[in-house]
C-alpha positions in Angstrom: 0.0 0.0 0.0 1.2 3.7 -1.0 1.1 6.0 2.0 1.5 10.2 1.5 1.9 12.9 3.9 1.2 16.5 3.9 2.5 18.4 6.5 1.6 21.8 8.1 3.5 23.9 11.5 6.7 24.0 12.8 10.5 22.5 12.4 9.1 20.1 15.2 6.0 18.7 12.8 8.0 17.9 10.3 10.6 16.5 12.1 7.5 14.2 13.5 6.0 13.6 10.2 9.6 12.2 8.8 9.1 9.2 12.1 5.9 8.5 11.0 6.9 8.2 7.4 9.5 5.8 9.2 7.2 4.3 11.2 5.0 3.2 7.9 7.9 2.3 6.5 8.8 -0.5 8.7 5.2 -1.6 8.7 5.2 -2.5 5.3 4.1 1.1 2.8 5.4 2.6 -0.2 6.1 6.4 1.1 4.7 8.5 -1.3 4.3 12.9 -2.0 1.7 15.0 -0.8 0.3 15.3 -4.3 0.8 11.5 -6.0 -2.0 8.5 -5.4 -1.8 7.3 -2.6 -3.8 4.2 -1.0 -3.4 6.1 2.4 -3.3 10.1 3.2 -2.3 11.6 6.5 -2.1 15.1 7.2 0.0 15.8 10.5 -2.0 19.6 11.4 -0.6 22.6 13.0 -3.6 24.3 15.4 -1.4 27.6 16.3 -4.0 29.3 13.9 -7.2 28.4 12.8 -6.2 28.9 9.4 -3.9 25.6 9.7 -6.9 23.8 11.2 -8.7 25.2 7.5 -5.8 23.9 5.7 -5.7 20.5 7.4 -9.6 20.1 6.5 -9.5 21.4 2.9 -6.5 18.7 2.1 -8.4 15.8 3.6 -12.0 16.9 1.3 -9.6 17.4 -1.5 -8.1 13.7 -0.9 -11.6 11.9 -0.6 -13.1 13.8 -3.7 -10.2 12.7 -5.8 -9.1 9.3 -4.6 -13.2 8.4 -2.6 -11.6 4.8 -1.9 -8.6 6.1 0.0 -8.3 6.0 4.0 -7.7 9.3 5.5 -5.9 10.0 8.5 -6.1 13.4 10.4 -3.5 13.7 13.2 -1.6 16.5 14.9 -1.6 19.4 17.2 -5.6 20.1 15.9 -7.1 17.3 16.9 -5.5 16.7 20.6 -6.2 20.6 21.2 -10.1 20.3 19.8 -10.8 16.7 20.1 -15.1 17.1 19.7 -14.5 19.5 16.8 -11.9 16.8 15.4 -13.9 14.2 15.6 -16.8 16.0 14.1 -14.4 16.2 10.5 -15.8 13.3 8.8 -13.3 13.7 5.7 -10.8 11.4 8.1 -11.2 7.9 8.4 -8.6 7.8 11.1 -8.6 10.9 14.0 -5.6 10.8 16.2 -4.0 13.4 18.2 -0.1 14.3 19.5 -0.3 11.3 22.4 0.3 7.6 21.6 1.5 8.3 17.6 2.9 4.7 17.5 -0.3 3.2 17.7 -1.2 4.7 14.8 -0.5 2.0 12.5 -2.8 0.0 14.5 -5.7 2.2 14.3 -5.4 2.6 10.5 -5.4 -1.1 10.2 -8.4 -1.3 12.8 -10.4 0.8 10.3 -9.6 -1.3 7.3 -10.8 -4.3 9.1 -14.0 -3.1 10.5 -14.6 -0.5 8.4 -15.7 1.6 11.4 -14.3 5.3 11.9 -11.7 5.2 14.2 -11.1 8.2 16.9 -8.4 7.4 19.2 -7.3 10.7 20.6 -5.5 10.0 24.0 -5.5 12.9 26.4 -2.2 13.9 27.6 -0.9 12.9 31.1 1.0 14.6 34.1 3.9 12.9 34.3 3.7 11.0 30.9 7.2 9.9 29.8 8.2 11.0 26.1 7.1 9.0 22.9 10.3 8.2 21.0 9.4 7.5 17.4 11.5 6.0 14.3 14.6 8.2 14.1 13.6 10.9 10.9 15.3 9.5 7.8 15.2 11.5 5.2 17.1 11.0 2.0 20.4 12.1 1.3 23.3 12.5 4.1 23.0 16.2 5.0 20.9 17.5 8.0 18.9 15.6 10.0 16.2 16.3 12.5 16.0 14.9 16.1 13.2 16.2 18.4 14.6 15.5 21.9 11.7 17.3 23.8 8.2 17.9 24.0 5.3 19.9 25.6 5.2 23.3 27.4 4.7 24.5 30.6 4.4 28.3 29.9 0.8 29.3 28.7 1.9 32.2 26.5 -1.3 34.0 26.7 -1.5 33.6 22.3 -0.6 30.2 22.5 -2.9 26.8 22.1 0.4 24.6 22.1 0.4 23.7 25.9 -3.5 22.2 25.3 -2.2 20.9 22.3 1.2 19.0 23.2 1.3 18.4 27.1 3.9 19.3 29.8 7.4 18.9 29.5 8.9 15.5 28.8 12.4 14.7 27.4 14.1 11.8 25.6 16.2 10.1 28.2 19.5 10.5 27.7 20.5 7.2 27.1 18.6 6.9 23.8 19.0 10.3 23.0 23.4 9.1 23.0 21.9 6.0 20.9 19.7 7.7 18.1 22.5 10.3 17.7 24.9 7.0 17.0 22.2 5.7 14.3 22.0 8.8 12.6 26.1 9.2 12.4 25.4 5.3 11.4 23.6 7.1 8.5 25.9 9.5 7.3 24.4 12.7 8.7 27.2 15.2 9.0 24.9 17.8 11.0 22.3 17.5 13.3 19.1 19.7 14.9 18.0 19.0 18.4 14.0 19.9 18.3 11.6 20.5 20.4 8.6 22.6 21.6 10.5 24.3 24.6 14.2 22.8 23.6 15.0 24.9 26.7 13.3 22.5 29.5 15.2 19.1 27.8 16.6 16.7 30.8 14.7 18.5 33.7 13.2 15.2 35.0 17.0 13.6 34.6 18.5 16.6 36.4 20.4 17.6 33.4 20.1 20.3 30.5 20.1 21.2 26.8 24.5 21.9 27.6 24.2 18.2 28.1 22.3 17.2 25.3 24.6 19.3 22.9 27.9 17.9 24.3 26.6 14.2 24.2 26.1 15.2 20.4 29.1 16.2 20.5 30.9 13.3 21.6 29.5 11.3 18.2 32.0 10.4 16.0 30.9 11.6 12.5 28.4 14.2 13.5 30.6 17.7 13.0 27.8 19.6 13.3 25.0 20.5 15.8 21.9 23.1 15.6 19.8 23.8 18.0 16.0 24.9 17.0 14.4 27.5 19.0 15.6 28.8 22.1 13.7 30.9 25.3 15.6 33.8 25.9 15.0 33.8 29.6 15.7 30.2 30.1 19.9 30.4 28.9 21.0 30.6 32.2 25.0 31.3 32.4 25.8 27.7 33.4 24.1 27.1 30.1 25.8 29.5 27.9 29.1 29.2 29.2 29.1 25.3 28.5 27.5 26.0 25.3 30.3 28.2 23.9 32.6 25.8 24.6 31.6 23.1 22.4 32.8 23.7 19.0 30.5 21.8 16.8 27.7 23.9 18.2 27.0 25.9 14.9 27.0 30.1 16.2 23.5 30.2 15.4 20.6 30.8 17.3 16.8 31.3 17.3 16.0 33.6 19.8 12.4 33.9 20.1 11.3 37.1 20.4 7.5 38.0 19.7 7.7 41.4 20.5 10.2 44.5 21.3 7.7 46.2 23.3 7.9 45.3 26.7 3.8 46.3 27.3 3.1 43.8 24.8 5.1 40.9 26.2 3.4 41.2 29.5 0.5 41.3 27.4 1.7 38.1 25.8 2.7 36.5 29.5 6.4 36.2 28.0 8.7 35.9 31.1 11.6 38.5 30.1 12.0 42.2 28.5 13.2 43.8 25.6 15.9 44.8 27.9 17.0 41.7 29.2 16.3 39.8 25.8 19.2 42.5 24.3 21.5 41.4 27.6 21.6 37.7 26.4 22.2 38.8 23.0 25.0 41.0 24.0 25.9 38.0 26.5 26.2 35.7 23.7 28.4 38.2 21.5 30.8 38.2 23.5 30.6 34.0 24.6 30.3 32.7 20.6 32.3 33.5 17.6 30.4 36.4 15.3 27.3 34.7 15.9 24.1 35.3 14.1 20.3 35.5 15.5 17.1 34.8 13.9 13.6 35.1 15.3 9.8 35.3 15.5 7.8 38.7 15.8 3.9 39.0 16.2 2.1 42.1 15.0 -1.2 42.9 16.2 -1.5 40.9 19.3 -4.7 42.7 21.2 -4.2 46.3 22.6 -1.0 46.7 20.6 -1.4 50.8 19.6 0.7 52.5 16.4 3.3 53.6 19.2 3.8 49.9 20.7 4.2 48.7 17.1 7.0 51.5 16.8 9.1 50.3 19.5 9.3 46.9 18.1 9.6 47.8 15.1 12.5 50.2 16.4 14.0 47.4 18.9 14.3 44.3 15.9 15.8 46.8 13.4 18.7 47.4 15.8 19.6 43.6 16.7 21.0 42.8 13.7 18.9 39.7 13.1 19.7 37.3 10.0 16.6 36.3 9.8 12.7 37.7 11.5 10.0 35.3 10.8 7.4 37.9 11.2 3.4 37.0 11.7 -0.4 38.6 12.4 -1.4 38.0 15.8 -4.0 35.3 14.8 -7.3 35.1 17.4 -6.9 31.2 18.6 -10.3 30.3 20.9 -8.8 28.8 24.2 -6.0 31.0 24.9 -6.4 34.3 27.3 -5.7 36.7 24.5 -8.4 35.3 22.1 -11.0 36.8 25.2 -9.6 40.1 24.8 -12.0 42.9 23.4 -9.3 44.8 22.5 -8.6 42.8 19.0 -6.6 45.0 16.6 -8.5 44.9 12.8 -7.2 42.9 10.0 -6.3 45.5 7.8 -4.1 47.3 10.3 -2.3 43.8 11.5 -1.3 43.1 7.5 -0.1 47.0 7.1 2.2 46.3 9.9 3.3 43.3 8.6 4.3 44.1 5.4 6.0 47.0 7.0 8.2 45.1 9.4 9.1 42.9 6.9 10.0 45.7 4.9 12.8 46.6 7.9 13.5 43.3 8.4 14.9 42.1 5.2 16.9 45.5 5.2 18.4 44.7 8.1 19.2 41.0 7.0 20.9 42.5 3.5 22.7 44.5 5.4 23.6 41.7 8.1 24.5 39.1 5.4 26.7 41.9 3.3 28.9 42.0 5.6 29.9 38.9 5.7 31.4 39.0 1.9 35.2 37.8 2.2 34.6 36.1 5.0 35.2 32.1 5.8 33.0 30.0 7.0 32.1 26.0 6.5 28.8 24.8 4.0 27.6 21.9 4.3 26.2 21.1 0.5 23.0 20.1 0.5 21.0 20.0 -3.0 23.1 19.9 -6.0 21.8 22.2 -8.6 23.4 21.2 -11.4 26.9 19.5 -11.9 29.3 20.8 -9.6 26.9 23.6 -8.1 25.2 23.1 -5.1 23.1 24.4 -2.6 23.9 25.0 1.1 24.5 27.0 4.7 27.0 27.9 6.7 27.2 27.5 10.4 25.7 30.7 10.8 22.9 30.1 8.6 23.7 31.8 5.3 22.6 30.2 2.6 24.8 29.8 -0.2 25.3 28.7 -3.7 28.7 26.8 -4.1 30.7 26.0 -7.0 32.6 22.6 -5.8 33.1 20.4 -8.6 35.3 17.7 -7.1 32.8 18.0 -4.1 29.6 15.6 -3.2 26.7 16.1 -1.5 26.6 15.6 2.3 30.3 17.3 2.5 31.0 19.7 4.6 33.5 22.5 3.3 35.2 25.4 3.9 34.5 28.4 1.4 35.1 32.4 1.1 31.9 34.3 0.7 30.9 36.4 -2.1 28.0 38.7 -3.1 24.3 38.2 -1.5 21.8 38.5 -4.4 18.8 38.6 -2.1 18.0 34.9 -1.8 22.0 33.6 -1.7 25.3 34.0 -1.3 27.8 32.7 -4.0 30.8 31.0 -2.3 33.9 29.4 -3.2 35.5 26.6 -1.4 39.2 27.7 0.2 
């Protein structure tokens, strides 16, 4: 049987998405795309907006009106957040949420045996220990994905994704030494270490995200390590200090941000400033070698006025940031903010985004310019045609490489050129 998968969310979801790809795999399915016939669709959702849960519906209609004798699967972040509503979505065959995703197998082949609509969505548990899936195995030996954490304990007042994934849980240590080992096993030169709030991994083990990053360390054949995003507020010293001192750690970071006003991130029930967010940038300029920053900014979020836009605005044009993923506060039902009355209007949430991006991709020109004639390493990725590839450097650039005696998955050590506004071109040293 031919199994596809459409994803929708974060770094996280798709790192999940590649295990269950795995998972059916093993069982016995041909992986397929999003778009090819398929005897089996899934769609792992994203509920941080309502406009994924939309997304997640409209695929799922479009599957059964073009292929009616297919099984559909909804899973995700949508369904454990709004189980009745979930449920209700009759397009999927199979409804399963974020808990107990290695059953999943089982309750697609409970459907095809009974032909019965199967809803298994499992409610998440204090104290539940962390679901480790198939290690993500994508093809080609570049960057893989390894979600080490999961859940959140911090209720942003925006947010659904506490309701949606649980409290804190890690992968113990132990396995986290062995799936690092399989994916060297592989051929991955770089790895990410995922998660919903990376910050909390090891708490119930007594240990940290410094000791996840040096046990990845420690693997021969991985040269590489990225974290995914990173709470401010939660890089203690201890943490820094040890981080700094692991050079595989690539000097790049995802800081998140959300806002540069500091009445808006009370608003938001963030736990820091704009103030002390700039102290652990400045901390970590002076820790890391030239490293760079990228982040996420809402716009809109309720009671937000022209001048708390401004400051911002103001405070992310004078970070320096590579990169500012920037996105309209979107109304999610179940979090504090969503009760608000104080909604901004949809026109005025789109002005300012298009405006921030405007400053933003200044500011990342500018950022990227000024690494021309610098070295850094690039770890080619897709080849674009014979001896040009794709790629990054530690830091994040991305780059278009001329290596003709070079293969894909190799890691090497170029001189940067221009930036033509989506890449840098780069030759190898």
């Amino acid at each position: 049987m031919k199994a596809s998968f459409y994803t929708l969310g974060c770094k996280v979801n798709q790192n999940e998405t590649g295990a269950l790809q795995q998972l059916f795999f093993e069982n016995g399915f041909e992986i397929v795309g999003p778009d090819d016939a398929a005897d089996v669709y899934l769609v792992n959702s994203c509920t941080v907006t309502s406009g994924g849960d939309k997304k997640s519906r409209q695929w799922l209609r479009r599957c059964k009106r073009e292929n009616p004798g297919a099984v559909t699967i909804l899973t995700g972040c949508y369904p454990q957040a709004f189980p009745e509503e979930a449920a209700a979505v009759l397009e999927a065959d199979v409804v399963t949420g974020t808990s107990a995703r290695g059953q999943i197998v089982a309750d697609l082949r409970r459907f095809l045996a009974t032909g019965q609509r199967v809803v298994d969505i499992r409610p998440h548990e204090q104290g539940e220990a962390f679901e480790q899936l198939p290690a993500e195995q994508p093809l080609g030996h570049t960057r893989a994905f390894l979600k080490i954490e999961d859940g959140c304990n911090r209720f942003c007042a925006y947010c659904i994704i506490p309701y949606a994934r649980g409290r804190v849980r890690s992968l113990p240590p132990e396995q986290l030494t062995q799936q690092l080992s399989n994916l060297a096993g592989e051929g991955y030169r770089e790895v990410v270490l995922s998660g919903i709030n990376l910050c909390c991994y090891g708490k119930e083990f007594s240990c940290t995200l410094a000791d996840a990053v040096e046990r990845a360390a420690a693997i021969p054949g991985i040269d590489r390590i990225r974290l995914g995003s990173v709470e401010p507020d939660l890089l203690d010293e201890e943490t820094l200090v040890r981080l700094s001192r692991v050079e595989k750690l690539c000097c790049q970071f995802h800081l998140s941000l959300q806002s540069g006003c500091e009445k808006t991130l009370i608003g938001m029930n963030r736990h820091y400033t704009p103030a002390q967010y700039q102290a652990v940038v400045d901390r970590m300029r002076r820790l890391f070698d030239r490293p760079l920053f990228t982040t996420d900014v809402i716009v809109g979020f309720p009671g937000e006025s022209e001048e708390d836009f401004e400051e911002s605005r103001a405070f992310v044009a004078g970070l320096d940031f590579l990169k500012v993923h920037v996105f309209s506060y979107s109304r999610r039902p179940g979090t504090a903010a969503a009760k608000r009355e104080d909604q901004i209007p949809e026109q005025v949430k789109a002005q300012r985004s298009r405006r921030l991006i405007e400053t933003a991709e200044a500011v990342r020109e500018r950022v990227i310019a000024g690494w021309s004639g610098s070295r850094d390493t690039v770890l080619l990725e897709q080849p674009v045609s014979r001896g040009l590839y794709t790629g990054y450097t530690s830091r994040y650039i991305p780059v278009l490489v001329s290596a003709p005696n070079a293969k894909q998955g190799d890691l090497l050590e170029v001189t940067l050129g221009d930036f033509d506004g989506s890449r840098c071109t780069a030759q190898p040293v």
